[in-house]
N, C-alpha and C positions, 0 to 999 in steps of 0.2 A: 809355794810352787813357783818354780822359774817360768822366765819368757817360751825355752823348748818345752817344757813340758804341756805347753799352753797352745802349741802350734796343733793346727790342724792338719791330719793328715790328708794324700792329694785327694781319698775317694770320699773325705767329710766334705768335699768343697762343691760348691752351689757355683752354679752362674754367673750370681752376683759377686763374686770370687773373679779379682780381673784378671790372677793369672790363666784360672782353666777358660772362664774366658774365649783370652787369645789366642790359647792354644787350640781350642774348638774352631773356631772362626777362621786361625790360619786354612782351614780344609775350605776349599772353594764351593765344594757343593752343598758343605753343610748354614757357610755362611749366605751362598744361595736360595736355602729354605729359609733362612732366618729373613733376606730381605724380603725374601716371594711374601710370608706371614703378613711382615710388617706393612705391605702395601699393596696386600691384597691381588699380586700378577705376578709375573714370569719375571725375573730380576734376571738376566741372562751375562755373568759377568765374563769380563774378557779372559783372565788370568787369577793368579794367589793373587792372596789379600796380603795389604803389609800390615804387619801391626808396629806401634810402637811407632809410628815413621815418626821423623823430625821434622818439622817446619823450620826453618831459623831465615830470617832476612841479612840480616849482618848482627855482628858480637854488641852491639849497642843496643837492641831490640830484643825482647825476650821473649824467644824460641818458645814451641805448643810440641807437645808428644802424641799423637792423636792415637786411639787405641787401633781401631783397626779403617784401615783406608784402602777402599777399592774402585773403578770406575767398567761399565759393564758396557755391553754390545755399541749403543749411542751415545758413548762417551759419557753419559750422566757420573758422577761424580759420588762416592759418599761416603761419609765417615761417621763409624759408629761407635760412641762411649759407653762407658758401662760407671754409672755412679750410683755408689753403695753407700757412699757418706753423704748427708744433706749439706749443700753448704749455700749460704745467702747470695751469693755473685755467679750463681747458676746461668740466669739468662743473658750478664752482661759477657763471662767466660765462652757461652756459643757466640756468641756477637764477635771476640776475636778470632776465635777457631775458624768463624766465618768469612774474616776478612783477609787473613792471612794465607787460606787455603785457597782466596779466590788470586790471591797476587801468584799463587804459583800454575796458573790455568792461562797467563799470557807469556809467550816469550819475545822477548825485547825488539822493540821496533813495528810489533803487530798493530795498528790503527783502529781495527774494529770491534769496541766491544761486545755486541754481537756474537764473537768468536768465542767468549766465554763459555764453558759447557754449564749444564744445569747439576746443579750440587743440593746435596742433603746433609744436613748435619742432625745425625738420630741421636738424641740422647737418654741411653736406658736408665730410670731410676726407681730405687727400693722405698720412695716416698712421694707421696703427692705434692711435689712442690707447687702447684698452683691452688689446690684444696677446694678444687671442684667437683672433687670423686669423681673425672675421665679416665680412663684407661689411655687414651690417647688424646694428646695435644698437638695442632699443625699450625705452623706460623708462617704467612704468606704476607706482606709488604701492602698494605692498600689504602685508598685516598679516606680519610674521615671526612672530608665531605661528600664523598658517593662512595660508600660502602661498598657499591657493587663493582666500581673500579677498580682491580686490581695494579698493581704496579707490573706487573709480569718482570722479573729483573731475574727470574730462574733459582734463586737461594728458597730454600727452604728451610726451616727448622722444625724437628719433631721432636716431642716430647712422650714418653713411655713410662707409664706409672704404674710397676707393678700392685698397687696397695688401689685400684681403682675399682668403685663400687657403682657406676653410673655406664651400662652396657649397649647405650642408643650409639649406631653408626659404628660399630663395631663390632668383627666376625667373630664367632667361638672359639676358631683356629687362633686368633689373636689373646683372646682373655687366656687360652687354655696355655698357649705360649708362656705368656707372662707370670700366669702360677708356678710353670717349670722351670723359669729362671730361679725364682727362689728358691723354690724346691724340686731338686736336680733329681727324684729318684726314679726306681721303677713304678712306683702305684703311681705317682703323680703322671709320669709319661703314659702307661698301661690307661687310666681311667679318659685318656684323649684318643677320639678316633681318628686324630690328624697322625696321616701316612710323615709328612713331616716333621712332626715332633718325635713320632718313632726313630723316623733317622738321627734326626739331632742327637736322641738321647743313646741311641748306637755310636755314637761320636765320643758321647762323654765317655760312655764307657772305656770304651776304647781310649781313651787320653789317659782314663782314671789308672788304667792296669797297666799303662807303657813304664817299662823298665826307665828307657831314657826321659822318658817327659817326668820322671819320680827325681830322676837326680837331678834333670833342670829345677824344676820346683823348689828341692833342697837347695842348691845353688841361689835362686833367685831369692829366697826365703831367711838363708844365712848372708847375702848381701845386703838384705835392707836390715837384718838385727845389729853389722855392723855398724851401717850408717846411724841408725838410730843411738846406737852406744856412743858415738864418733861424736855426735848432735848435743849428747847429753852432755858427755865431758866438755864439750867446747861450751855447750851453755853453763855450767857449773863454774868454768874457768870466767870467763863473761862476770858471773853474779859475783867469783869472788874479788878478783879486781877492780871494779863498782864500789865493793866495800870497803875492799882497800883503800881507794881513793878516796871515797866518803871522809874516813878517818886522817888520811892523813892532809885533807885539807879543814876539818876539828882542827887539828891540832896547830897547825899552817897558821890558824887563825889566833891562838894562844902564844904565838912566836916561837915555837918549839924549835930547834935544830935538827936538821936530817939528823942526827947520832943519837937523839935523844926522842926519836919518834919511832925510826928503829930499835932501839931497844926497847920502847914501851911497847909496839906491834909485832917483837920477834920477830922482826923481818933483819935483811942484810941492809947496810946501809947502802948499797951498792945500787938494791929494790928501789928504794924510801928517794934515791938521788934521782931515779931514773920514773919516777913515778912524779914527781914535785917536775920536772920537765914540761911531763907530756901535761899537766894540769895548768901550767904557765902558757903553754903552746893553744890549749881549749879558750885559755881565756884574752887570749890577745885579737 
């Protein structure tokens, strides 16, 4: 069975799915209920959410894609991911999300830090990365020797674990959320009596059966099967030139002649000249 045949289609896709996603989230009111869930108030946002946005400082520094970035009535700040693969550099990748998104919150010449708004960086995940069975994780900056001290410096990080079995300090509205991202349907939204999740899930719907959001999809979907084909060939092209060069510095080392390494490797001697270069040029 091929890679198409293997795609899912838009209305198989869940939450944890970043493109429906972002395409939910672009709708301001619905990503409005999503913040209101996650922190328990009235999240009252100014405008559309961006998604995707770019951070980039200069071409020397490597640039963050952040999924969806919005700032609401009091300027608060916040950008919400959506991570469906576990990966180990979890808390040190918000630490630059964090850092990066706070240099774009000065413009040049401003003196008062102070001026910085207060920022959120939410991070949704399909796995317990800390394996404390919370449904929720907040991470606030404070002194180890007086614990009660906080740093107040306005960053915050949260952490969201859908797979959480430990329900102290958090709403039902919240746990029932978090089951619906996984599972995006009607009984899962139906069996919640958050007016909010209702909506949200009038959202998906509504995203799932858009004629244009089916052919974005398609589009976004057949761009990354080329990249990924693009990746392979270039990695295949990689492993065989590796080998290439392996062999013809064996041989390098037997005293063999470019014309007579070429013809044992079936290569052109043209390859074999231009190969014996670049292996003189590695090792000076």
């Amino acid at each position: 069975m091929n890679e198409k045949q293997n795609m899912k289609s838009l209305k198989e896709l869940n939450l944890t799915d970043r493109f429906l996603f972002d395409e939910v989230m672009e709708d301001i009111e619905t990503h409005h209920d999503i913040l209101s869930i996650i922190f328990g108030r009235d999240i009252p946002l100014l405008e559309k959410s961006e998604t995707e946005k770019e951070f980039r400082l200069s071409p020397s520094i490597r640039s963050i894609r952040m999924d969806i970035f919005s700032i609401d009535e009091n300027q608060t700040v916040y950008n919400t991911e959506m991570q469906a693969q576990r990966r180990s550099d979890l808390a040190k990748r918000s630490r630059y999300y964090q850092s990066l998104l706070d240099t774009s919150l000065l413009e040049p010449g401003i003196p008062d830090y102070n001026l910085l708004n207060l920022s959120y960086i939410i991070v949704i995940m399909t796995f317990d990365y800390f394996g404390y069975g919370k449904y929720l994780y907040t991470f606030e900056p404070r002194c180890l020797e007086v614990p009660e001290c906080p740093l107040e410096d306005g960053a915050t990080r949260i952490f969201l674990n859908t797979e959480g079995k430990n329900d102290t300090g958090v709403s039902e509205e919240l746990i029932d959320f978090l089951n619906y991202i996984k599972n995006s349907t009607d009984e899962t939204a139906a069996a919640s009596g958050s007016e909010r999740i209702h909506r949200i899930h009038n959202r998906v719907c509504k995203v799932r059966t858009s004629e244009e959001v089916g052919v974005r999809y398609m589009q976004a979907w057949e761009e990354k099967y080329y990249e990924r084909q693009e990746n392979l060939k270039e990695g295949l092209q990689k492993g065989r030139k590796l080998q290439l060069s392996e062999q013809v510095q064996k041989k390098l080392a037997k005293n063999k002649t470019p014309e007579e390494i070429a013809d044992a490797l079936e290569e052109s001697v043209e390859t074999i000249q231009k190969m014996i270069q670049e292996i003189s040029k590695e090792a000076e």
